[in-house]
N, CA, C and O of each residue as an XYZ file, in Angstrom:
304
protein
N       0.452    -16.932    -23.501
C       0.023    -16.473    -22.207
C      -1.409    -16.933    -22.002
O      -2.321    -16.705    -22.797
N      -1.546    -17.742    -20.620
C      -3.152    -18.417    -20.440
C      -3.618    -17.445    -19.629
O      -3.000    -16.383    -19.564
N      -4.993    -17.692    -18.745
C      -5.983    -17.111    -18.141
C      -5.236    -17.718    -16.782
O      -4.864    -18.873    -16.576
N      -5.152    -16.656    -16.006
C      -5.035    -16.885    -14.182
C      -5.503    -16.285    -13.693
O      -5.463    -15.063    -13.839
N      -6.494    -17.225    -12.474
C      -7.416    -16.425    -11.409
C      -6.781    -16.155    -10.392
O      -6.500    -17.153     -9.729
N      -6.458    -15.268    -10.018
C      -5.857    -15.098     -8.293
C      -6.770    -15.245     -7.169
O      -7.512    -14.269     -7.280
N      -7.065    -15.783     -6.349
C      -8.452    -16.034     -5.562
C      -7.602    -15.283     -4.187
O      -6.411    -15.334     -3.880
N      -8.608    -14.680     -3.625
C      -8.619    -13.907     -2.241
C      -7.244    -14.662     -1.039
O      -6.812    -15.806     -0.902
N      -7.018    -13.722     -0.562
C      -6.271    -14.427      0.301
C      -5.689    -13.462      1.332
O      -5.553    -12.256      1.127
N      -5.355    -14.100      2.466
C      -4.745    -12.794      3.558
C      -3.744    -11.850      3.278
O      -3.640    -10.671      3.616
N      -2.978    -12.629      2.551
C      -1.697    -12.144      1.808
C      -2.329    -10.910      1.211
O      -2.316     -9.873      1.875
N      -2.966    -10.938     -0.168
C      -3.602     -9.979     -0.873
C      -3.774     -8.885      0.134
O      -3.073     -7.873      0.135
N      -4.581     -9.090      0.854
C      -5.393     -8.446      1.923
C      -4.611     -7.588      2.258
O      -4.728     -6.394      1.984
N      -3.431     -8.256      3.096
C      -2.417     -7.122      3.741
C      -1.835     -6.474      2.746
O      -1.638     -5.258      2.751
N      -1.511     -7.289      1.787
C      -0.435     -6.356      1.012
C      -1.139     -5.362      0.560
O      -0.371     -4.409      0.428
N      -2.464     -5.011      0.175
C      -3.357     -3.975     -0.222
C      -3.251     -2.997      0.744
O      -2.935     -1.809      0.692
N      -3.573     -3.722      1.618
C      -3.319     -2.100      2.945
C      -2.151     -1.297      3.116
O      -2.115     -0.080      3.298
N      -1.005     -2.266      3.024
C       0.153     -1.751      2.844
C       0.406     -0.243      1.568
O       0.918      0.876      1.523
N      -0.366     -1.217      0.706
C      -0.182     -0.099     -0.730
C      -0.741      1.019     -0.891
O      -0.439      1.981     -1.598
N      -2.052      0.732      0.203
C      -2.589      2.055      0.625
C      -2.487      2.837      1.667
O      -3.317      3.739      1.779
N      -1.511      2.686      2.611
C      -0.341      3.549      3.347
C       0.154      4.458      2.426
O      -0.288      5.583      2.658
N       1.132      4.397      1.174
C       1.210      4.848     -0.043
C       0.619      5.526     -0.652
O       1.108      6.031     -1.663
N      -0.712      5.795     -0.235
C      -1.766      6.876     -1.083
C      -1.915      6.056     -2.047
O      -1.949      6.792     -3.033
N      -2.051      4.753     -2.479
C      -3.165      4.040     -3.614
C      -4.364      3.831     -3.691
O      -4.661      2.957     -2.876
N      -4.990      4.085     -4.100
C      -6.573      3.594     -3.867
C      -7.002      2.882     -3.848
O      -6.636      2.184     -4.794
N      -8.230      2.107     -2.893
C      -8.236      0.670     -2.080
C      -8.150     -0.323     -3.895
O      -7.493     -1.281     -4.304
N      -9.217      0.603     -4.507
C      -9.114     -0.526     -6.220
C      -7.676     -0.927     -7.004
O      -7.143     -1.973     -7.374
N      -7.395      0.346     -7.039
C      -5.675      0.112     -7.231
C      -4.848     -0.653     -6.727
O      -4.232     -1.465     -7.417
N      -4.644     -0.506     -5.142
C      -4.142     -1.489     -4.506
C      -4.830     -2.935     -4.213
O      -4.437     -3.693     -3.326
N      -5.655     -3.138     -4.883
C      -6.336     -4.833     -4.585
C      -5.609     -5.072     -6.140
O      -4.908     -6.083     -6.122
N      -5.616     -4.601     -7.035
C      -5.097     -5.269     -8.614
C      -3.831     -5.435     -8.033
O      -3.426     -6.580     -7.830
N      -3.040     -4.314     -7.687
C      -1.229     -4.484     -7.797
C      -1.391     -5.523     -6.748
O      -0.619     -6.391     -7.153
N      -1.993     -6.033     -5.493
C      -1.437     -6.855     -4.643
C      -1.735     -8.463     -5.017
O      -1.238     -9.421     -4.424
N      -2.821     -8.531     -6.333
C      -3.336     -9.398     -6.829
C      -2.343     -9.816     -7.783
O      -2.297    -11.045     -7.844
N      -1.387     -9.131     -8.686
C      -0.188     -8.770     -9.876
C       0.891     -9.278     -8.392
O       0.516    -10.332     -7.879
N       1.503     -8.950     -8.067
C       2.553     -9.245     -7.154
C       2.272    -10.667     -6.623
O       3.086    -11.568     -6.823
N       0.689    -10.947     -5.693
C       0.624    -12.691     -5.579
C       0.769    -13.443     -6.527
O       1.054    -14.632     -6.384
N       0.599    -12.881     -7.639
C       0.552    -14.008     -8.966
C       2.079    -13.714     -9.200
O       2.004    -13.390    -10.385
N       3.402    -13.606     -8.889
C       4.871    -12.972     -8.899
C       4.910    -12.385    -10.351
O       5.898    -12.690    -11.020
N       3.849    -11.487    -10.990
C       4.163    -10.669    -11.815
C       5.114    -10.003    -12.010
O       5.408     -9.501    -10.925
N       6.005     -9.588    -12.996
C       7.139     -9.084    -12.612
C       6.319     -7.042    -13.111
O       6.810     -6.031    -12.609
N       5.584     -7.014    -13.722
C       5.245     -5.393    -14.314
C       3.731     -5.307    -14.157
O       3.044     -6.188    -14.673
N       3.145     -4.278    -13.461
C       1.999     -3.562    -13.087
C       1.811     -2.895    -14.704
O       2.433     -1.832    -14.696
N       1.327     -3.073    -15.770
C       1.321     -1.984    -16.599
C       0.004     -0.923    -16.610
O      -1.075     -1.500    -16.473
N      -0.039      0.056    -16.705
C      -1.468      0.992    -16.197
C      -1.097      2.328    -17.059
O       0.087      2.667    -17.052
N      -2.005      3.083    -17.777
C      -1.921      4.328    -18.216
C      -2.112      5.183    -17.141
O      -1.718      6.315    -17.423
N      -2.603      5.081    -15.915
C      -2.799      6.075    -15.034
C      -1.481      6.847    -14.280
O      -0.865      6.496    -13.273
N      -1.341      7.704    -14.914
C       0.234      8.802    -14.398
C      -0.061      8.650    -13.083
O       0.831      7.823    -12.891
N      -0.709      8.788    -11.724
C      -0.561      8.969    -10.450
C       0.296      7.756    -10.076
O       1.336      7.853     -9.424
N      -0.354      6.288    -10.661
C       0.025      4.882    -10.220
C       1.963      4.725    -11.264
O       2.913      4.061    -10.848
N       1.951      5.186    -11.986
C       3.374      4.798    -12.600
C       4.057      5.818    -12.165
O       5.199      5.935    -12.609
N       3.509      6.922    -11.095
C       4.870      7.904    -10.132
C       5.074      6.756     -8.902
O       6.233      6.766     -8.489
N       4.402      5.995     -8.380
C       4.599      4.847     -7.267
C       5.261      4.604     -7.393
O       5.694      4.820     -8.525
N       6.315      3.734     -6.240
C       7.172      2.692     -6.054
C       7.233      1.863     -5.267
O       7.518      2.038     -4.082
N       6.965      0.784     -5.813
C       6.672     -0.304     -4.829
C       7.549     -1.588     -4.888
O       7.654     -2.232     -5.932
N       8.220     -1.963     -3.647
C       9.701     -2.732     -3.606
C       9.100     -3.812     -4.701
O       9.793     -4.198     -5.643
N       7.474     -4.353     -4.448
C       7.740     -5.937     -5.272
C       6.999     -6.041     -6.699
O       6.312     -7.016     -7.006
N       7.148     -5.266     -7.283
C       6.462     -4.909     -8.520
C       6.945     -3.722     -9.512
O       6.983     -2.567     -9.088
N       7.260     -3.992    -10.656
C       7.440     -2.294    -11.218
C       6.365     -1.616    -11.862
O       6.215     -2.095    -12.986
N       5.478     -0.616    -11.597
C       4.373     -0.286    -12.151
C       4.981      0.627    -13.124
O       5.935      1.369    -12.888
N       4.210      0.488    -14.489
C       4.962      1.158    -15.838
C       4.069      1.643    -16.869
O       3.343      0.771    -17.347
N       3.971      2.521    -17.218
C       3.130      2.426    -18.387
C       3.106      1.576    -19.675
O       4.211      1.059    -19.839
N       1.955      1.155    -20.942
C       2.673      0.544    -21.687
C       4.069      1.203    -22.744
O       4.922      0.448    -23.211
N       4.067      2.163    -22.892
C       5.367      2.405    -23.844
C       5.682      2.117    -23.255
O       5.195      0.988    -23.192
N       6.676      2.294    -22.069
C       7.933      2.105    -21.294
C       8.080      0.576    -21.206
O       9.138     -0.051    -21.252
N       6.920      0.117    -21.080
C       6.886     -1.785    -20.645
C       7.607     -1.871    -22.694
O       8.727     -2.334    -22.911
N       6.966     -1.499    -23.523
C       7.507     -2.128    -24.703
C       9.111     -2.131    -24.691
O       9.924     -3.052    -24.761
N       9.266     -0.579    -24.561
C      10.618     -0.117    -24.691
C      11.486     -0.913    -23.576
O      12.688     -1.081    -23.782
N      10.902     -1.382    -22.444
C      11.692     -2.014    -21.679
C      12.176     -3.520    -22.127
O      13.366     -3.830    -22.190
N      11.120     -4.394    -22.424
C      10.899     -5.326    -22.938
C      11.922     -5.518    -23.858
O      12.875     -6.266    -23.643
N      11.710     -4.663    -25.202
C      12.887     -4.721    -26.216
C      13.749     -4.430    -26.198
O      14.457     -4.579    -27.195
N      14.295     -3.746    -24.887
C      15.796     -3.763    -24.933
C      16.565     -4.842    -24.286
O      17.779     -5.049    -24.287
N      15.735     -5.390    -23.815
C      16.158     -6.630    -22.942
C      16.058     -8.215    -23.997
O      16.786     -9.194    -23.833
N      14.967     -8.083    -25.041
C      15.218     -8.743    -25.819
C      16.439     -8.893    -26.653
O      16.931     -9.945    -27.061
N      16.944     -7.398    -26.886
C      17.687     -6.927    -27.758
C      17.157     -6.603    -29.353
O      17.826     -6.815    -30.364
N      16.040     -6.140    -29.315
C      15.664     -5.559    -30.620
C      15.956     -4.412    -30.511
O      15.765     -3.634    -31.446
């Protein structure tokens, strides 16, 4: 896994506002809309408020759940 910059963009922009319709917070919602432009498929975050969200283009998760998800899909 390399280094990717996501650089500003309208896209971002809106989709942030959108996320904060949602009750996200403007910081919160600039990372997840920054994770979704880059077609991230998992938001991972320890913050319990952000992994009760649901948001159609992203799954926000904590990390256990991202492991446990991960490896079952690997099949370990």
């Amino acid at each position: 896994m390399g280094k990717y910059k996501c650089k500003s963009s309208e896209n971002i922009l809106e989709c942030s506002k959108e996320l904060e319709r949602l009750k996200i917070r403007s910081q919160d919602a600039l990372h997840i809309s920054c994770a979704i432009e880059s077609q991230c498929e998992y938001f991972i975050t320890t913050d319990g408020g952000l992994t009760n969200k649901k948001v159609d283009k992203i799954k926000i998760i904590n990390p256990i759940d991202f492991v446990r998800e991960t490896e079952e899909k690997d099949g370990n």
